[in-house]
VOGU-3710 file (C-alpha; in Angstrom, 3 decimals, decimal comma):
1> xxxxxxxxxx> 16,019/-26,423/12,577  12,280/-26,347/11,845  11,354/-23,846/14,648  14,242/-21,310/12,800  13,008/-22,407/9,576  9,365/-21,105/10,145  10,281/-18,201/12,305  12,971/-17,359/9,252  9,607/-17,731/6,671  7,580/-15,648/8,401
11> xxxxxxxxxx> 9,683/-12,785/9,516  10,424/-12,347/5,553  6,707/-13,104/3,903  4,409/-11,767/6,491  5,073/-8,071/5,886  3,741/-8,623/2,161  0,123/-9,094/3,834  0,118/-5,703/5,092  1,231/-4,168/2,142  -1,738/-5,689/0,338
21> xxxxxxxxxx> -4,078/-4,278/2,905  -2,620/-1,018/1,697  -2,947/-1,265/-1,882  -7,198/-1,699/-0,904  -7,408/0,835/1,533  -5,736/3,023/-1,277  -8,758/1,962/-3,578  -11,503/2,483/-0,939  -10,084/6,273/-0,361  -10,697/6,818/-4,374
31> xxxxxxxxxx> -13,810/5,325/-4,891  -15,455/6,830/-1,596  -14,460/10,278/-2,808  -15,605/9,459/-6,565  -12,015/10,524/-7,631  -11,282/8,118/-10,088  -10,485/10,756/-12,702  -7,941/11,897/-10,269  -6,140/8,660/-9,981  -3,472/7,074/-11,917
41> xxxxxxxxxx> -4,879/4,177/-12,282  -8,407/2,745/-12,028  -8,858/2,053/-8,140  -9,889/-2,079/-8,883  -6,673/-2,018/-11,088  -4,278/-0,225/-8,788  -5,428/-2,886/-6,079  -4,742/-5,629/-8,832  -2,039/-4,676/-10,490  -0,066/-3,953/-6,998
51> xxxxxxxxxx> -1,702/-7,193/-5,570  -0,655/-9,432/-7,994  3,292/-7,774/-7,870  3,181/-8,320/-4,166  2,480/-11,865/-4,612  4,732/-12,036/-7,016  7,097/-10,871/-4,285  6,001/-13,093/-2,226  6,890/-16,332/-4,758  9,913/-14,752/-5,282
61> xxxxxxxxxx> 11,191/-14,356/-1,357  9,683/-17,866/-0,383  11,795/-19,679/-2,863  14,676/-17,686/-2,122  13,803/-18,095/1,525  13,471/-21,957/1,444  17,562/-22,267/0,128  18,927/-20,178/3,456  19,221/-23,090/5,234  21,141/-25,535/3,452
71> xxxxxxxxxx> 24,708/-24,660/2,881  24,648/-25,341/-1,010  22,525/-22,907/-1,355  22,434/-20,277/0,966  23,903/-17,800/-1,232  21,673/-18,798/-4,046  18,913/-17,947/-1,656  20,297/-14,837/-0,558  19,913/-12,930/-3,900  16,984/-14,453/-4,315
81> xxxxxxxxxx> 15,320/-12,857/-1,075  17,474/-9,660/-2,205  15,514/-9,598/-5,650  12,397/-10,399/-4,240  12,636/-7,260/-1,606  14,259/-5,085/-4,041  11,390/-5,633/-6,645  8,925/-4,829/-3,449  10,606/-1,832/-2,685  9,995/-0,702/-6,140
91> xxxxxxxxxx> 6,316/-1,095/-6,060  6,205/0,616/-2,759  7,986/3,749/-4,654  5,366/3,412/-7,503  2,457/2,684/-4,902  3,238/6,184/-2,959  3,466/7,748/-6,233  0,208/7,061/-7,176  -1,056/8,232/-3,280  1,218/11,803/-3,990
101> xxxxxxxxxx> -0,087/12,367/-7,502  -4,491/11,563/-6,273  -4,129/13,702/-3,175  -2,130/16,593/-5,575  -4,938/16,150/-7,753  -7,785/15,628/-5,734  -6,727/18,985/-3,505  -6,727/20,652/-6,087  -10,099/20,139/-7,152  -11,655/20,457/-4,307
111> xxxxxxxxxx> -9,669/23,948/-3,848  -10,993/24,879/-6,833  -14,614/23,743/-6,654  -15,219/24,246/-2,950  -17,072/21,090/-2,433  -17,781/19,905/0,965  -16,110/15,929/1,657  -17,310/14,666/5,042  -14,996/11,547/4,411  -11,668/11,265/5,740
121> xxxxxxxxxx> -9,164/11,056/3,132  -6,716/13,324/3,978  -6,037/10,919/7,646  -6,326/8,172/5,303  -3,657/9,237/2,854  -1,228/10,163/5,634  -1,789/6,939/7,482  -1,235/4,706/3,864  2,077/7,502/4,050  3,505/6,154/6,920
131> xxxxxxxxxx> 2,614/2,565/7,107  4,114/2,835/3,644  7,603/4,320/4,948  7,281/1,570/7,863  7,038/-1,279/5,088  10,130/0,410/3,089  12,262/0,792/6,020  12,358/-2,884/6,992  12,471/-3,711/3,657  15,895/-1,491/3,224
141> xxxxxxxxxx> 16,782/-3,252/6,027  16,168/-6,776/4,645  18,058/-6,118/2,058  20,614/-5,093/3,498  20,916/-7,763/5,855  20,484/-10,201/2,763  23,408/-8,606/0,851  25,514/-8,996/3,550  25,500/-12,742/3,488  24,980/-15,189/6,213
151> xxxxxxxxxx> 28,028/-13,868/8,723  27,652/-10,193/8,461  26,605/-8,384/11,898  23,218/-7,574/11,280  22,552/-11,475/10,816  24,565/-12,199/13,784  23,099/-9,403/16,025  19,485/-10,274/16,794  18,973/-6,562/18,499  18,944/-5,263/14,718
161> xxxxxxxxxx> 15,781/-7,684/13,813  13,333/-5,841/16,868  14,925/-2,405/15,818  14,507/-2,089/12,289  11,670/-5,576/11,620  9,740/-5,579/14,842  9,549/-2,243/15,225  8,143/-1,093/12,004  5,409/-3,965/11,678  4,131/-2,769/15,113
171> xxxxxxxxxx> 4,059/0,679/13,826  2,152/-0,989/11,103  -0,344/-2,700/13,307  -1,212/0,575/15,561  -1,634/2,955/12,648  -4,291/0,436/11,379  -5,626/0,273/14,693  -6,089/3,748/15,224  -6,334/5,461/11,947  -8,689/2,303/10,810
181> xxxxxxxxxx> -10,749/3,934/7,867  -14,089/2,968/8,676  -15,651/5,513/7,108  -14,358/4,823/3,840  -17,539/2,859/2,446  -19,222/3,466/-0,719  -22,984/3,915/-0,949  -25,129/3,526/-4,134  -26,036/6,498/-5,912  -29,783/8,074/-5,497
191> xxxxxxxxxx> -31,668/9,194/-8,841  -30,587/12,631/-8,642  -26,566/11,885/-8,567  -25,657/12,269/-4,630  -24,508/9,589/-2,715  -26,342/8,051/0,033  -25,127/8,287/3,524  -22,235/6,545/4,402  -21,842/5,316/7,815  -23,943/7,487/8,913
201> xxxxxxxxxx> -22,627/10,559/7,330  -24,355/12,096/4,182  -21,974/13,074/1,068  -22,142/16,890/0,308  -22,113/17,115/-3,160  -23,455/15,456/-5,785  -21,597/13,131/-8,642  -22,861/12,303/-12,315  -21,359/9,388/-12,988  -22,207/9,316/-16,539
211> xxxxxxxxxx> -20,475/12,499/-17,158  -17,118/14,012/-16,915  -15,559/16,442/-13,817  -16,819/19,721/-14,292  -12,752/20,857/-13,351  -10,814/18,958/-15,507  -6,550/18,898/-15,447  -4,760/19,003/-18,275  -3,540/15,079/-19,565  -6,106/13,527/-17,837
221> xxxxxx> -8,794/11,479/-19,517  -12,227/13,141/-20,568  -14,339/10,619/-18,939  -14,518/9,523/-15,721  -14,033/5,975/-14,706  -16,754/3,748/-13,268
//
């Protein structure tokens, strides 16, 4: 029992660390760029805000997760786990919503300004897009399984836990590996405005902090966020 009980924790928590890694890597793609006033969200709040639910998440699942084994309680624990993923699920709609709306945004501006960006943020976006989609397909999965109850076939079939749980979390694990943002680091500002090389790589155009984007959208704020 305390082999299954660990294995049955950390098949149903773990998932919630990558997710977090997601919400920075999310934040690190703004700020590089200096697109805060393109965001929804301040970057240190979206990675706080969506942090903080994830954990919440996690609080939620690992209480629900620590009833499946005694028979009491199992079904008690079961729409626990189910709230716990659902709620997750709903931040990963919100999370991708905010990824849509900066790279709508962000395009945009840079269509419209022809600025130079030697930073990679559209490969960054994309890979956050389908880590993302990973995460929310085992989560669908999850619970689904949890809904179920204890005797339905996808609990009873251990084929469907590689498929749509193993699967997905190596998906997960390679697109970090490969699309790894390393780039994505954010010098200090020299006294003229323009970034310092990053990584090697230089910035193309210059940002005033202190004042707003030249191109500004209608609804969003006047100044830009620090």
């Amino acid at each position: 029992m305390g082999p299954y009980l660990v294995q049955g924790v950390f098949l149903v928590l773990a998932p919630i660390l990558f997710a977090a890694s997601l919400y920075m890597v999310y934040s690190r793609v703004v700020r590089s760029v200096h697109g805060e006033a393109f965001s929804l969200m301040p970057p240190r709040w979206t990675t706080r805000i969506f942090v903080i639910g994830d954990l919440t998440c996690l609080n939620i699942q690992g209480a629900g997760a620590g009833l499946l084994f005694k028979p009491k309680t199992v079904q008690i624990g079961n729409w626990i786990v189910t709230g716990g993923l659902a709620l997750q699920l709903a931040l990963f709609v919100g999370f991708i919503w905010c990824c849509v709306t900066f790279q709508r945004r962000f395009r945009a501006h840079v269509k419209r300004t022809g600025v130079t960006i030697d930073v990679p943020w559209r490969t960054s976006l994309y890979m956050l897009y389908g880590t993302s989609l990973a995460i929310m397909v085992r989560n669908v999965f999850r619970v689904i399984e949890f809904v179920g109850g204890q005797d339905n076939y996808l609990f009873t079939n251990e084929w469907a836990t590689y498929v749509f749980d193993a699967v997905p979390m190596l998906f997960v694990m390679v697109g970090f590996f490969i699309w790894y943002p390393s780039q994505l680091r954010i010098g200090r500002e020299d006294s003229r405005g323009g970034g310092i090389p990053m990584n090697g790589v230089a910035m193309d155009f210059a940002v005033d902090r202190d004042s707003p984007p030249k191109e500004e959208f209608v609804g969003q704020p006047s100044e830009s966020t620090s």
